[in-house]
C-alpha positions in Angstrom: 35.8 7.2 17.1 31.9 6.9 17.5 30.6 4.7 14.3 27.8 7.4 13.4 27.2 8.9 10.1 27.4 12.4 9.8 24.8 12.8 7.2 21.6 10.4 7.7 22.9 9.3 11.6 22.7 5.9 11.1 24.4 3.8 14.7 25.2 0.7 15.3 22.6 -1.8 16.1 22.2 -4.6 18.5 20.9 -8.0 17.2 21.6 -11.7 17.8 24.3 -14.6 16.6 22.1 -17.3 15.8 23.9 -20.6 15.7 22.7 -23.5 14.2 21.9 -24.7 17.7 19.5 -22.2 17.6 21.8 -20.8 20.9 21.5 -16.9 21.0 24.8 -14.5 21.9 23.9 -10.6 21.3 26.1 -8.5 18.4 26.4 -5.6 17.0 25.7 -4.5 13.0 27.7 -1.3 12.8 27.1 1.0 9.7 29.3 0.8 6.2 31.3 3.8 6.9 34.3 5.6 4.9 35.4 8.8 6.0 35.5 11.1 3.0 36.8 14.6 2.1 34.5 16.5 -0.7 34.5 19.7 -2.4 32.3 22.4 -1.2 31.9 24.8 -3.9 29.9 27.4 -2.4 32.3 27.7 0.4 35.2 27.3 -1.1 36.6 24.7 1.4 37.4 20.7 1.5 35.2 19.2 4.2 35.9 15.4 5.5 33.1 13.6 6.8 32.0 10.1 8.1 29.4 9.0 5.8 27.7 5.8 5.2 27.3 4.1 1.5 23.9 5.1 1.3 24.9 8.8 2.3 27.5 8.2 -0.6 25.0 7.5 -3.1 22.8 10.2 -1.9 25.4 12.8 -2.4 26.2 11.4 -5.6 22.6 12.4 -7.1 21.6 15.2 -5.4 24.9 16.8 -4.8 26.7 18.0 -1.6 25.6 21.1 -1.3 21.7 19.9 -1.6 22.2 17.0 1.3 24.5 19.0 3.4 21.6 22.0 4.1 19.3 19.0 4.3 21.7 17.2 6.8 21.7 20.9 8.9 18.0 21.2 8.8 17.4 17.6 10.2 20.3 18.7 12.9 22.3 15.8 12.1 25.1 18.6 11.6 26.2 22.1 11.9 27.6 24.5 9.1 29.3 27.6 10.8 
């Protein structure tokens, strides 16, 4: 399962564990996802994505419908 939101494409990022030693071993910060099902009025239809918490948050004020034609303008995803 690829850790990539579906709405705003946030990825995993690399960085560094920084001990107190100031010694330097390379990580990874992965993106707060939850894989959700919303309601899709328009279409009728339950749709389940991978979003992150700021995708949650968007959705919550602007809607689904709103981010979701934003999400397919960007190309982050595709409506059939």
């Amino acid at each position: 399962m690829a850790k990539v939101c579906d709405i705003t494409g946030k990825r995993p990022r690399v960085g560094n564990n920084v001990s107190h030693a100031n010694n330097k071993s390379k990580r990874r910060f992965y993106p707060n996802l939850h894989k959700k099902t919303f309601y899709v009025p328009e279409e009728d239809a339950w749709i389940t994505l991978k979003v992150c918490s700021k995708a949650l948050k968007t959705i919550n004020k602007n809607g689904i419908t709103a981010v979701l034609k934003k999400a397919q303008d960007n190309g982050m995803i595709v409506i059939r």
